[in-house]
C-alpha positions in Angstrom: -1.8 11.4 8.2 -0.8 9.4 11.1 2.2 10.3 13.5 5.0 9.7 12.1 8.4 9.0 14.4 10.2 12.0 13.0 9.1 15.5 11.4 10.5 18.0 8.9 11.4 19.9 12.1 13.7 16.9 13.2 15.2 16.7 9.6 15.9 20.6 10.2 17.3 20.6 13.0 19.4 17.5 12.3 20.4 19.6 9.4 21.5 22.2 12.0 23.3 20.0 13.9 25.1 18.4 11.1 26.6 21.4 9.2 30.2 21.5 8.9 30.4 17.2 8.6 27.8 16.1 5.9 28.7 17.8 2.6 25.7 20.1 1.0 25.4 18.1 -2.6 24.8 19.9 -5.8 21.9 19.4 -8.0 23.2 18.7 -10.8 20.9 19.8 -14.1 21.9 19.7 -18.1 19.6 22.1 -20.1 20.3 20.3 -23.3 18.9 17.0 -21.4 15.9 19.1 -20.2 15.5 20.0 -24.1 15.9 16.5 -25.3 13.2 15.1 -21.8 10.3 17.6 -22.5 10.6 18.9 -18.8 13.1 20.0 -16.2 15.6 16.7 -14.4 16.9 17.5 -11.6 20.1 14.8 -9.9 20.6 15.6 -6.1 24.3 14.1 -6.3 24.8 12.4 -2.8 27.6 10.3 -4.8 29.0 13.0 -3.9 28.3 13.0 0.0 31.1 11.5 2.3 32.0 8.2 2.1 30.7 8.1 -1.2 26.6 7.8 -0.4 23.8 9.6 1.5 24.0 7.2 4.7 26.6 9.3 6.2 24.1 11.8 6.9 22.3 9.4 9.3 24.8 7.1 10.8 26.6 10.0 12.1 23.4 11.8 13.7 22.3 8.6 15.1 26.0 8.3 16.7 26.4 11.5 17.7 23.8 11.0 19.9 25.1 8.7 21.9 26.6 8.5 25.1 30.3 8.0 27.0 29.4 5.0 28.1 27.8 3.0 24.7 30.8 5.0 22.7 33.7 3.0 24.6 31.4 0.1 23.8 31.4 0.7 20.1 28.8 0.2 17.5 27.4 -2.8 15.6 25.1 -2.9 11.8 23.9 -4.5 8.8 24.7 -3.4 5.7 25.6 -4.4 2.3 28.2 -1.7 1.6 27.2 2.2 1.8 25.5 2.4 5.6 28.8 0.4 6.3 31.3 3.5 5.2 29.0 5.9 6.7 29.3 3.6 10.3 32.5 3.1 9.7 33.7 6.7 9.0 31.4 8.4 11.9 33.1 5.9 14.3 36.1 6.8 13.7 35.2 10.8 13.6 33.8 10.5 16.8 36.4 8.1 18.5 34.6 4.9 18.7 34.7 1.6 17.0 32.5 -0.3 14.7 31.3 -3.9 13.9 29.8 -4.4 10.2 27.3 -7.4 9.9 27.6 -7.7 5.7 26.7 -10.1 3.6 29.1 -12.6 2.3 28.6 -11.8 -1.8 29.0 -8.3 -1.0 31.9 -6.4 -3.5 35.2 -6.8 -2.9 36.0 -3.4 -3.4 33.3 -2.1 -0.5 34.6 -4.1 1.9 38.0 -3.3 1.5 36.8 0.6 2.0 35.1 -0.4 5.4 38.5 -2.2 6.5 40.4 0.8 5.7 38.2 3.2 7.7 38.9 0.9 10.6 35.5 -0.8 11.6 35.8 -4.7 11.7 33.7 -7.1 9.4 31.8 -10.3 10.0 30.1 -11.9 7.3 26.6 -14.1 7.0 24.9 -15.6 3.7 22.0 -13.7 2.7 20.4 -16.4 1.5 20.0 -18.5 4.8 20.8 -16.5 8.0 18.8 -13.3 8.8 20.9 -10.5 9.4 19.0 -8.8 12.2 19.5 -12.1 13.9 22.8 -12.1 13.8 22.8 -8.1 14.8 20.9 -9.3 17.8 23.5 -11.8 18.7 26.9 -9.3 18.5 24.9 -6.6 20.8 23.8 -9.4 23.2 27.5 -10.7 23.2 29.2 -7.0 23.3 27.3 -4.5 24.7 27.9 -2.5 21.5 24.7 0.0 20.1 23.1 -0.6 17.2 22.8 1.7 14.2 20.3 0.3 11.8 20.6 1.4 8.5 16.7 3.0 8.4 14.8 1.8 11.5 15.7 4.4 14.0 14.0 8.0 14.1 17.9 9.8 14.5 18.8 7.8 11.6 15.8 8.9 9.5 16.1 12.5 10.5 19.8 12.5 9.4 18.6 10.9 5.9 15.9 13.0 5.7 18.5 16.1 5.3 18.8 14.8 1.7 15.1 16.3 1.2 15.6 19.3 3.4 18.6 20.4 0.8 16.2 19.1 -1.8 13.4 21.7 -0.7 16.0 24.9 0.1 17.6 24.2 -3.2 14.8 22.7 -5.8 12.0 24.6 -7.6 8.9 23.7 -6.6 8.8 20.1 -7.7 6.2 17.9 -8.8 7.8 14.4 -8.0 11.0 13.1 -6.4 12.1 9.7 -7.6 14.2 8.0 -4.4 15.8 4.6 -4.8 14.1 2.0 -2.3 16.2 -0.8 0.0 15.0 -0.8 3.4 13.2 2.5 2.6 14.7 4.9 4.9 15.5 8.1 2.7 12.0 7.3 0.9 10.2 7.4 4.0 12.3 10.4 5.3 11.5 12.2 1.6 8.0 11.1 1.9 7.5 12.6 5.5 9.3 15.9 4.1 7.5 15.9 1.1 3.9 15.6 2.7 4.7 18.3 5.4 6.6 21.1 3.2 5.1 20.5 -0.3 2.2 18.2 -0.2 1.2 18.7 -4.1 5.0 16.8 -4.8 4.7 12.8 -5.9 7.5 10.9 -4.3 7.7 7.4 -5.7 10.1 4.8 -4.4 12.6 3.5 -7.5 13.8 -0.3 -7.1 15.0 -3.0 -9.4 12.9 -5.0 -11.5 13.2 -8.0 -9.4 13.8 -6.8 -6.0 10.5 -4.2 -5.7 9.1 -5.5 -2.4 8.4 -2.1 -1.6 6.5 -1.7 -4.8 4.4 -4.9 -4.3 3.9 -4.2 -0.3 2.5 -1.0 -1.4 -0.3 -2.8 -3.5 -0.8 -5.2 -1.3 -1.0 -3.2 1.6 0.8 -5.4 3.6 5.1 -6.3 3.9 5.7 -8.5 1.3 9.1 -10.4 1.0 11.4 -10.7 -2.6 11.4 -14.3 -3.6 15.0 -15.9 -2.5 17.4 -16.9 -5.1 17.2 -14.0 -7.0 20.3 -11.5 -7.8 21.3 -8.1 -9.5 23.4 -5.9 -10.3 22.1 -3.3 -7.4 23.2 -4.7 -4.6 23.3 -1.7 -2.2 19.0 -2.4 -2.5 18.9 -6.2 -2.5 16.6 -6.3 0.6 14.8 -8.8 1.7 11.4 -7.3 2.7 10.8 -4.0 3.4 11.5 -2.2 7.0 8.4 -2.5 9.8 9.0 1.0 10.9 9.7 2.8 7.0 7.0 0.7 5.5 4.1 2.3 7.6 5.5 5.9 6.8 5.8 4.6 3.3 2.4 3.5 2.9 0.7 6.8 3.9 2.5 9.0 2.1 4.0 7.7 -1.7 2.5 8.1 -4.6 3.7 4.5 -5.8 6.6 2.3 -6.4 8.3 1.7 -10.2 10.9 -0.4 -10.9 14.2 -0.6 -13.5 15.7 -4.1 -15.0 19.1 -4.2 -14.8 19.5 -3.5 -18.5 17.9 -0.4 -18.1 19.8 0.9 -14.7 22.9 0.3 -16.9 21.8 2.6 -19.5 21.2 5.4 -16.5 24.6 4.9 -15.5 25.9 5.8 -18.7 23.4 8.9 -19.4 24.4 9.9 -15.8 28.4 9.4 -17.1 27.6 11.1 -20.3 25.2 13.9 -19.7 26.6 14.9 -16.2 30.1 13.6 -16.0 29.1 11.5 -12.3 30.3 8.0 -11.6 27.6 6.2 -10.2 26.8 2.9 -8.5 24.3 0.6 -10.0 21.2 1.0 -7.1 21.7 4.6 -7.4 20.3 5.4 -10.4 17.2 3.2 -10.7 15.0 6.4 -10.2 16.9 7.6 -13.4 16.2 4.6 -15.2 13.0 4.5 -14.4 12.1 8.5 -15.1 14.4 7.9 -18.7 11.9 4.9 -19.0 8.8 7.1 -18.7 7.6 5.2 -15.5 7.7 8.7 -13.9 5.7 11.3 -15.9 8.9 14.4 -16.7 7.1 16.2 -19.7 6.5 19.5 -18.9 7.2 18.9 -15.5 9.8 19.3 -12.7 11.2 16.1 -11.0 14.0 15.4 -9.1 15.6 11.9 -8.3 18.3 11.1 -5.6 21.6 9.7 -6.9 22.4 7.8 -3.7 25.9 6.7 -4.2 29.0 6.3 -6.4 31.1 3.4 -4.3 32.0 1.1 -7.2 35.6 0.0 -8.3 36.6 1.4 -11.7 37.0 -1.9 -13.0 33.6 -2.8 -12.4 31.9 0.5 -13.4 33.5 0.2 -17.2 32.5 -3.3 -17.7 28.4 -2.1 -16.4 29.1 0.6 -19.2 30.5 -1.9 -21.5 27.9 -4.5 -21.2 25.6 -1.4 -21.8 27.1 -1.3 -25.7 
């Protein structure tokens, strides 16, 4: 294994320093749907993290870490919708101010909750502008810091708490299933995973036509997603995979599946049904691709990351409906 630009140690001791702000999550099991699976499924419910999603963990140990001086400044990121909340709430815990870069189609209902936590929003089309451009530009024009959503080793040691809790809380597991964007809590899990329990699998989850993870793997090389293309997990629409999480990713996963859109919306209702969680589309394509098979469970144990639950009621019922 090559060095990596954090360690279990730094997950550790970001878990440490992050007690008494990021919520411990449950992991949520139902021994009827272990019965019904052949083997033991195991949800780590960061739904139920602050602000809704697991990027809490590591926008506020990446900010915390900063100094008088770039917090009177303020922050600036990309994000789609959960890293936003997690900027936008750790800014305002630790008296700063934040600028979210996010994507012009993003929902309605996740930019309102960034507005109400008090960060500011400017938008760009995913389609034709490139987002770390425009990041570039607002910290060359303000001064402010950045706080990428993955590319940053404080950032991936606060994610990589997720498998920290995972490994103090989980029997010994054979794979963990994480849903992939720019591949930061995959890489932080994989890192985790390969210096704690090297015998686990941990396989990065993404949607069926978004899986550049999956095909940079093969390839052994970045490879982008086609343009043009949309669906319903829009938390992981992501154009290419990250420089820095790709070449963790590539040393230590097992592989990359993938879940259609169809099949993510039966995982959110088996998550509604069997475990009574609300859940956002992107963070349950690890379910839907272990309830698919893609990821052996028979006789085995395996845990999957729920990432996050920010979705408007409206929106989750009509997913369920157009399950029916």
């Amino acid at each position: 294994m090559p060095d990596f630009p954090v360690s279990l140690n730094d997950m550790q001791a970001a878990a440490t320093r992050l007690a008494g702000i990021v919520h411990p999550t449950p992991l949520l099991e139902n021994l009827d749907v272990n019965r019904m699976l052949g083997g033991r499924l195991l949800l780590k419910a960061e739904n139920l993290q602050r602000t809704g999603a697991f990027k809490f963990r590591g926008a506020y140990h990446r900010m915390m870490h900063l100094t008088e001086a770039q917090r009177a400044l303020g922050v600036v990121t990309y994000s789609s919708g959960n890293h936003a909340l997690g900027v936008a709430r750790a800014a305002q815990l630790l008296g700063t101010t934040a600028l979210i870069v996010m994507p012009s189609d993003v929902p309605t209902a996740k930019r309102a909750a960034v507005l109400a936590l008090g960060a500011r929003i400017t938008t760009f089309d995913r389609e034709t502008e490139d987002s770390a451009r425009v990041v570039a530009q607002l910290v060359a024009q303000t001064g402010r810091t950045e706080v990428p959503p993955s590319a940053h080793p404080q950032v991936l040691a606060g994610a990589g708490t997720v498998a920290v809790e995972l490994l103090n809380n989980a029997p010994e597991l054979d794979a963990v299933v994480t849903p992939c964007g720019g591949g930061g809590l995959t890489a932080a899990t994989g890192i985790a995973m390969a210096q704690a329990s090297p015998a686990t699998q941990v396989f990065a989850a993404e949607p069926a036509l978004f899986d550049d993870t999956r095909r940079s793997l093969r390839a052994g090389q970045r490879v982008p997603n086609p343009k043009g293309r949309q669906t319903i997990c829009d938390a992981i629409m992501t154009p290419i995979p990250g420089e820095m999480t790709f070449e963790i990713n590539r040393h230590t996963l097992t592989g990359g599946v993938t879940a259609t859109d169809a099949e993510v919306r039966d995982a959110m209702r088996f998550a509604y049904d069997h475990f009574h969680i609300v859940t956002e589309p992107g963070a349950v394509v690890g379910l839907a691709a272990i309830l698919q098979g893609r990821v052996p469970l028979q006789g085995r144990n395996v845990a999957t990351v729920i990432t996050g639950g920010n979705i408007a009621a409206d929106r989750f019922a009509s997913l369920l409906e157009d399950h029916t």
